[in-house]
N, C-alpha and C positions, 0 to 999 in steps of 0.2 A: 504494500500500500504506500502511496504516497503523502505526502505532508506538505504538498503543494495547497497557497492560501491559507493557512492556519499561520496562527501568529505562536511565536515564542517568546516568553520574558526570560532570562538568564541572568543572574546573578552572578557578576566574576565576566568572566568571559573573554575576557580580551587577548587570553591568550591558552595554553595548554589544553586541558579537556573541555574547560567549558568551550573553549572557540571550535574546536575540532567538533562537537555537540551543534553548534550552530552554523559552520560552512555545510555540516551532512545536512541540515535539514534546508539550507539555501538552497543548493543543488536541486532540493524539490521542484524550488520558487515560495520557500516561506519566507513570513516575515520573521527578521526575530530584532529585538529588543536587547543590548549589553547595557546593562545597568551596572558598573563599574568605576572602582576611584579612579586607574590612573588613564589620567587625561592628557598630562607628559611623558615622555619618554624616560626610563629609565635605566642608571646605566648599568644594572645586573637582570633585571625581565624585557623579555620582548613585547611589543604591542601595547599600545593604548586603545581605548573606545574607540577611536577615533579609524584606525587600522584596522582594526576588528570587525567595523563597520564597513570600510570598503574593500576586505577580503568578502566580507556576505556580498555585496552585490554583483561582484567578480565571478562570484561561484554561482552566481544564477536565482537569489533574492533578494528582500527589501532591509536592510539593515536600520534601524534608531539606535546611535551612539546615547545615551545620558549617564553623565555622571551623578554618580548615587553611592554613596557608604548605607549600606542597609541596616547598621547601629543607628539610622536615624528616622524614625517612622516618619519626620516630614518628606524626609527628600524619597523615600521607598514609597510613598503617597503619590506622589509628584511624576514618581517614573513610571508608575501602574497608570497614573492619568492619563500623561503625555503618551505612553504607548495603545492605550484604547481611543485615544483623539485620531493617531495616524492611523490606525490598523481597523477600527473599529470593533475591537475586542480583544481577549487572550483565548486561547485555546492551552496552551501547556504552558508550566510554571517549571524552572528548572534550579533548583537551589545545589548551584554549584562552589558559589563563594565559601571559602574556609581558610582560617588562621591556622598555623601547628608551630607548635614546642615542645620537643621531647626529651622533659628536662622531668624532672625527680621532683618529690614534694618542695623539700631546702632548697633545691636550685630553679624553682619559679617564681620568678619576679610577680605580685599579683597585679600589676598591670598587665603582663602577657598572659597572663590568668582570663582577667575580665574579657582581653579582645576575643581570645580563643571562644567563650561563650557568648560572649554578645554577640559574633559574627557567625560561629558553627548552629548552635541551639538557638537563640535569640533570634539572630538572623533568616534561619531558615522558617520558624514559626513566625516569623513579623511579615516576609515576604509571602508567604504562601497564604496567611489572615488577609492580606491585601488584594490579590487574588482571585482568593475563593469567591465574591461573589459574581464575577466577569467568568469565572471558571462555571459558575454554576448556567450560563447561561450559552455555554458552547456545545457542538455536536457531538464532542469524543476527546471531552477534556481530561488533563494528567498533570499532576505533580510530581516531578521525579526529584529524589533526594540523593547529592553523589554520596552513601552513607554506607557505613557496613553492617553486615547479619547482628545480629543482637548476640554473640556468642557470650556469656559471660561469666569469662573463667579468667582468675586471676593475674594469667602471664601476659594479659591486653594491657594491665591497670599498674602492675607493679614499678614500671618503669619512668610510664612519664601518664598517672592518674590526670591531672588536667585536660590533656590533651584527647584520652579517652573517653574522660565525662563530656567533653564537647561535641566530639564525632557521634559517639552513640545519642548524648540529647537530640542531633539530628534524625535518628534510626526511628526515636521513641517520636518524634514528630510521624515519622511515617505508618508506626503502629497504633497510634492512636486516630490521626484523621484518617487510615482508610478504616475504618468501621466509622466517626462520627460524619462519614460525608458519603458512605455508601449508596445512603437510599437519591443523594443527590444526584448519584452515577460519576462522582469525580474519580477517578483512579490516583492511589496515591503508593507509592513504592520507593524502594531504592532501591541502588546500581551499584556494585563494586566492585575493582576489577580480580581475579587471582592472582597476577603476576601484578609488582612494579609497575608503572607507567609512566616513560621517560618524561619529564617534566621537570620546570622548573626545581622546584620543592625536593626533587630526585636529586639532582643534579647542583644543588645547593644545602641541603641538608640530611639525605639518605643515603651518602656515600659517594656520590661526584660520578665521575665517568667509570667509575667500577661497576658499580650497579645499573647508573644506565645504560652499559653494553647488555646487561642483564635485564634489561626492560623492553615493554611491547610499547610500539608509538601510540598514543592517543585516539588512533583512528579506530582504534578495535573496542573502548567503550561508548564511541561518537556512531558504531556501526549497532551494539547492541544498543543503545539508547533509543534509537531510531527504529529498531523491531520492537521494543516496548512501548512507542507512542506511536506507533500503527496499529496495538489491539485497540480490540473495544475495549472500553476502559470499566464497563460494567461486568467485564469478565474476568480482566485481568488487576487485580489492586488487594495492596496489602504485601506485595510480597520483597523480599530481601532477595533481588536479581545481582550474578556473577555472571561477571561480562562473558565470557565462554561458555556457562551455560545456555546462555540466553541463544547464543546465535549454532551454538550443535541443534539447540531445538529446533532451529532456521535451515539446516541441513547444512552448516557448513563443517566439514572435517577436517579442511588445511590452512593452518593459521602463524604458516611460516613469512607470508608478507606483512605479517605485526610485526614482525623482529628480525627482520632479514638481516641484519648484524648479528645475532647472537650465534655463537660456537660452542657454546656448552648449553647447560637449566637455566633457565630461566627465575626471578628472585621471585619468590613467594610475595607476596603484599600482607601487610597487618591487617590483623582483624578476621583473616579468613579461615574459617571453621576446621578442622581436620579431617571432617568426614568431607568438607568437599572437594579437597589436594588430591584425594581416598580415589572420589569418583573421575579422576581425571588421567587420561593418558599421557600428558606432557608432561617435562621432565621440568620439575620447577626445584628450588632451594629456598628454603624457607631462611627467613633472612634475623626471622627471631629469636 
């Protein structure tokens, strides 16, 4: 199915997963929406809204750059507006934006404390409240959380607890609206990937080009993202999606163009369950 005309609001975006999330679905000819800080260039990330926006019309959609920190329900009002004024609606909500720090109880600053929840948990319940009711008025509307399985066992939390209460608070957002919004038919889930996914974040604080030789490019949760918001959404919601299961369901088996650099396993990503490494035929290393 396609995802031509439906609008997307994205959170984050401007560069890594979220962007890769929103050229897949330009391609269609959707509209999508980066709501996004950086609006200058920076000199350790690539991309602003502003590039972001015309790599979407490049790839074959309608792009609205605004800038928007979503710790601030004015200006996350403002971009929900402004994107139902151009678009004439949302159709999918994509709470991609997130903060990390994977620092130990003593070694978090609680200012990196606060952003880490204001922007993972906060953020993703402020943006998706703002939303909901434009969502509730769409044909085959969806909330997708980039968040991981609720696994909860203690070797997530030992190491850097902040940072896992924020991810998961995103998870707990997904498990509580898709039951309070079912009878609405909004689908609400999240997406995470098995393996690493070379990114910024990877590639600046998961170990540098070590790891990212050992990661899949972004395009392989931008490919499952996009078969989750082609179901009907009154079928498919509630659930804890792993980017490779998602698309073997889709019948694909060869998922050597995600990492055509990699020569060995591929790194395991956090958060991801043991039974589902279990159900998997690639060769992954668990990195935790």
């Amino acid at each position: 199915m396609s995802l031509k005309g439906k609008t997307l609001f994205i959170s984050g975006g401007s560069r890594g997963i979220g962007l890769a999330i929103a050229l897949r679905a330009a391609r269609d000819g959707a509209n999508v929406t980066i709501a996004a800080k950086t609006a200058e260039p920076h000199p350790k990330l690539p991309g602003t809204i502003y590039t972001a926006a015309q790599e979407i019309e490049q790839a074959g959609g309608k792009g609205l750059p605004v800038l928007c920190d979503i710790r601030d329900e004015a200006q996350v009002a403002e971009a929900v507006a402004k994107t139902v004024e151009r678009f004439g609606g949302i159709d999918i909500c994509i709470n991609n934006a997130s903060a990390i720090q994977l620092t130990g109880t003593l070694e978090t600053d609680m200012k990196r404390y606060d952003l880490m929840h204001q922007i993972n948990t906060r953020g993703t319940f402020l943006v998706s409240k703002m939303c909901i009711p434009h969502l509730r008025l769409a044909e085959n509307p969806h909330i997708l959380n980039l968040a991981p399985p609720l696994d909860m066992k203690a070797k997530w939390f030992k190491n850097h607890v902040a940072y896992t209460m924020a991810k998961f608070g995103m998870s707990m957002c997904t498990l509580g609206m898709s039951a309070e919004f079912a009878r609405d038919g909004i689908a609400v889930n999240s997406l995470w990937p098995i393996s690493t996914i070379d990114t910024a974040a990877v590639r600046n604080l998961l170990g540098g080009a070590t790891v990212a030789a050992m990661s899949r490019s972004p395009d392989i949760m931008a490919d499952a993202a996009h078969a989750i918001l082609a179901r009907p959404s009154r079928e498919a919601t509630g659930n804890f999606y792993i980017d490779e299961e998602v698309l073997r369901a889709e019948g694909v088996s060869d998922f050597s163009a995600y990492a055509p650099g990699a020569t060995g396993p591929l790194a395991g990503d956090f958060f991801v369950p043991d039974e589902v490494f279990g159900r998997t035929d690639t060769k992954i290393k668990s990195i935790y």
